[in-house]
N, C-alpha and C positions, 0 to 999 in steps of 0.2 A: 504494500500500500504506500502509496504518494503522501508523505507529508508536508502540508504547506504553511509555513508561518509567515505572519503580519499579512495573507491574502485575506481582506476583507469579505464576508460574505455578498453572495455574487446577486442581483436583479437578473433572471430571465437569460442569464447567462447562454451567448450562442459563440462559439468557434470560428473564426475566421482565417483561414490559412492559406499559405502558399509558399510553392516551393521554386529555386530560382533552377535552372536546367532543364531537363528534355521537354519537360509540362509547359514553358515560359516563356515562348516565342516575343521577341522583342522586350523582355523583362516584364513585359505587361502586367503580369499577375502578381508577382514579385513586388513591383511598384507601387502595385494599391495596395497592399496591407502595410507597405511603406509610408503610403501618402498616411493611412488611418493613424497610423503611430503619432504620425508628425502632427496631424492637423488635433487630435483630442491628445497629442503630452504622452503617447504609451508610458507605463511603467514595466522594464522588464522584473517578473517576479523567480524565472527561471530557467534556464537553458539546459540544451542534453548535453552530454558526455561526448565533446568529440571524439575521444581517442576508439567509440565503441560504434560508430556509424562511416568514419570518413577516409578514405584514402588520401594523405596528406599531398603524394604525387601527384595527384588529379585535382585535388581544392588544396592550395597551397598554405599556409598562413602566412602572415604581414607582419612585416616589423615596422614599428614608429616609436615617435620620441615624445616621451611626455614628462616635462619637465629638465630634458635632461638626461632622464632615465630610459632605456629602451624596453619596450613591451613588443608582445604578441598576441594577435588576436589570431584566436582560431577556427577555422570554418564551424558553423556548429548552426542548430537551431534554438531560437530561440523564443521563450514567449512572454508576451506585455499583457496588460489588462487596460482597458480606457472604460469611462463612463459617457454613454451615453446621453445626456438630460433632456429634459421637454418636460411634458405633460404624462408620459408614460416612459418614466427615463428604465434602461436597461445595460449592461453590462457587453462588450463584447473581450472575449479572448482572443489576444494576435496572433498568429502563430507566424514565424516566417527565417526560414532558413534556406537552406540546401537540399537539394535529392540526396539522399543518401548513399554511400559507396557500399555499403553493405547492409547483413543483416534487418531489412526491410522489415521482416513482421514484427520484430521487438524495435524498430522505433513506431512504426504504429502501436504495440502496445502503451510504449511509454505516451505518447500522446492521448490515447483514449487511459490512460489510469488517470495522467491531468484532468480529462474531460468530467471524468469521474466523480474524480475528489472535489471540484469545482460547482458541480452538480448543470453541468454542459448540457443544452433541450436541444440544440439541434448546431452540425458542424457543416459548417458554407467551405470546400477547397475553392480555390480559384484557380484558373488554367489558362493556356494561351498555345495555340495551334497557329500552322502554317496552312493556309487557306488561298483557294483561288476566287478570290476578291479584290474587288479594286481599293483603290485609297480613298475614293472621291464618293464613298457612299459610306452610309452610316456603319459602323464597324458592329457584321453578326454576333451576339451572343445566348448562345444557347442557355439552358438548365437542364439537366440531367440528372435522375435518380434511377437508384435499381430497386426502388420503393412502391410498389405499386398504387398503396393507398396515399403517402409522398405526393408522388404522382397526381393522383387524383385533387387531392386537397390542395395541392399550392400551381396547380396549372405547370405543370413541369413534362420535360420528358422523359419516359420511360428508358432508361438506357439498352438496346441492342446491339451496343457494339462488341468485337470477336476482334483479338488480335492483340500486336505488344502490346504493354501498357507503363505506364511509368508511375511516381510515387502516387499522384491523384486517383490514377485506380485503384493502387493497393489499399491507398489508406481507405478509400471510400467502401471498398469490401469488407474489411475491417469491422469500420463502422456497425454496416449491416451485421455482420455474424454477432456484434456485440450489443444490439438491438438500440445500436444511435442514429437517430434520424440524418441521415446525411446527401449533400447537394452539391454538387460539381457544376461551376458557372463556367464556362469556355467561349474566350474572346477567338475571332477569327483574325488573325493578321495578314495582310500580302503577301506572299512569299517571295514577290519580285523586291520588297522593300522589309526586309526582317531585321534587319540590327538593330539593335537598341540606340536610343528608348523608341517606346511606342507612343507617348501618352494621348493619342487621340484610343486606341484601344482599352490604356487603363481605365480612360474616363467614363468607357465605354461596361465594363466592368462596375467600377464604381455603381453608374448608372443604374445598371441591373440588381445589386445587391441591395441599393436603395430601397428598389420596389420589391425585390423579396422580403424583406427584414421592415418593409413600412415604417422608415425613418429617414433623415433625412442627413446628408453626409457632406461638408462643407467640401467645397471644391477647390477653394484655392485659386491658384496659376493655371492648372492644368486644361480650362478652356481656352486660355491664352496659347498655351505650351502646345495643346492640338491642333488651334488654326497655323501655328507658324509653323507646326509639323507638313502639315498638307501641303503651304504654299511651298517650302521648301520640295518637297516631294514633286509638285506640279511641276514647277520652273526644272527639276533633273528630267520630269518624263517631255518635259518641252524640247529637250538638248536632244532627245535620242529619237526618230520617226519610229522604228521599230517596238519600242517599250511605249510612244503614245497609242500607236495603232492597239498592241494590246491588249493598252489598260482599256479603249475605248469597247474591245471585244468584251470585255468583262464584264465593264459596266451595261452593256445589250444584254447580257444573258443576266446579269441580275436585276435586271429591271423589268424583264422578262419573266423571271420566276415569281417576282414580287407584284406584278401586277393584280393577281387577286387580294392583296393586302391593301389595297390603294383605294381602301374602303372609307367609310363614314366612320367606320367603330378604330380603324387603325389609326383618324385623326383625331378621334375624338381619345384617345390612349394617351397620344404622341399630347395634343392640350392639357390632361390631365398632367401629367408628367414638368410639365413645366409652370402650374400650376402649384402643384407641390414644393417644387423646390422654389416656391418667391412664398413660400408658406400662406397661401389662397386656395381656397376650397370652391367648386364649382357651384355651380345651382346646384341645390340637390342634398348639398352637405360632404362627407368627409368622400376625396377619391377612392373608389375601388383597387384594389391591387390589379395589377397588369400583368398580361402574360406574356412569355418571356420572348425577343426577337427573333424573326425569322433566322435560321442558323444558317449558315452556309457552308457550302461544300468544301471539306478540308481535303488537301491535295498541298504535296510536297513534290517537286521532279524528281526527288531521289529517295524520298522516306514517307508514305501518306501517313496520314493522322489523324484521327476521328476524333470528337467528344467520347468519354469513355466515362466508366463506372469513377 
């Protein structure tokens, strides 16, 4: 059993995790439990044992100078706690580290005995795939569960995907076998533009967790940090005819797929949503929770990639 001192008893306590490598296309997912740290003050209350998850060859540690003194920090995962507040204020757990080099099921265990002892109702991973998607259109993100009732209750998708998987599957199986309600969000990123950062994706993330967890999540920069993403991106696919041509293909076929989306009830979501976050309530009273973007087709030239458990 997980002993934890000076952690304050938790509100409504929900998990928020992610991990940076295979899962993290563009750091995207990585980045928003980053942003959450930053923008509500995380406190970390606890980190794993690197020496029992990580190949130091592959995640190197750092040396720096503090004060004079040299330190090292070591790859590791670690976890913060932030408060929430409002009118139904609530608790979230950060989780946010590294894939691990080894031993996969016992750092899920150690993760779910945190959940545990914290008294954790349901754990949100966050993902980031290489997708064939353009830049120039709102960035897809899925939700996925292996949850059927999950599923049902929060407007999600049933997960069917077959094949590798990396930490966000394992943990989220985990989950289930341990009977913790658990939800895999998956941002899609370009694959023709994947290096880091993304933040038109993390925002994009962000976004989505907002409406799952019906709260509201200060943004910061990062709508800034998204437009200048794009124009930058624009002005590189302006330089090349071949990469505008394309991205212009891309954008045909997803606007094409999305055309029955291009409904009354898809604007009338899209208004709610931005409604929410200037905290404005429509006629009607408080918005509905939204279900979750059309997802898109994940595809790598050299590795595919699906939303996954």
């Amino acid at each position: 059993m997980i002993e934890l001192e000076g952690v304050p008893e938790l509100i409504d306590p929900v998990m928020v995790a992610a991990f940076e490598g295979w899962n993290d296309a563009g750091d995207a997912a990585s980045t928003a439990v980053e942003h959450l740290e930053r923008e509500w003050k995380g406190e970390v209350f606890a980190a794993l044992d690197a020496e029992d998850y990580y190949d130091f060859q592959v995640n190197r540690p750092t040396v720096f100078m503090d004060g004079g003194v040299r330190k090292i920090t070591w790859p590791t995962t670690r976890l913060s706690v932030v408060r929430v507040g409002g009118e139904k204020p609530r608790d979230l757990v950060l989780v946010r580290g590294i894939e691990p080099s080894m031993r996969w099921r016992s750092f899920c265990n150690e993760l779910l005995g945190f959940a545990h002892e914290l008294g954790v109702e349901l754990v949100v991973i966050l993902g980031a795939l290489l997708g064939d998607t353009p830049h120039t259109r709102p960035v897809p993100v899925s939700g996925v569960t292996s949850d059927t009732d999950l599923a049902r209750r929060m407007d999600l998708e049933e997960t069917k995907y077959e094949g590798p998987t990396g930490i966000v599957g394992v943990l989220q199986e985990a989950c289930a076998h341990a009977g913790v309600p658990a939800v895999s969000l998956w941002a899609a990123v370009p694959h023709y533009v994947s290096q880091p950062p993304n933040p038109k994706a993390t925002l994009a993330l962000l976004n989505r967790l907002e409406d799952l967890l019906d709260l509201r999540i200060p943004q910061g920069e990062l709508p800034e940090d998204a437009r200048a993403w794009q124009v930058g991106v624009d002005q590189l696919a302006a330089e090349d005819s071949e990469v505008a041509e394309y991205v212009q293909t891309l954008e045909e076929a997803r606007d094409t797929a999305e055309l029955p989306e291009a409904s009354g009830e898809a604007i009338a979501r899209e208004f709610e949503r931005y409604l929410r976050r200037r905290d404005v309530s429509p006629p009607g009273g408080k918005p509905r929770p939204s279900p979750p973007d059309t997802p898109g087709g994940p595809a790598d030239e050299d590795d595919e990639q699906d939303p996954e458990e």
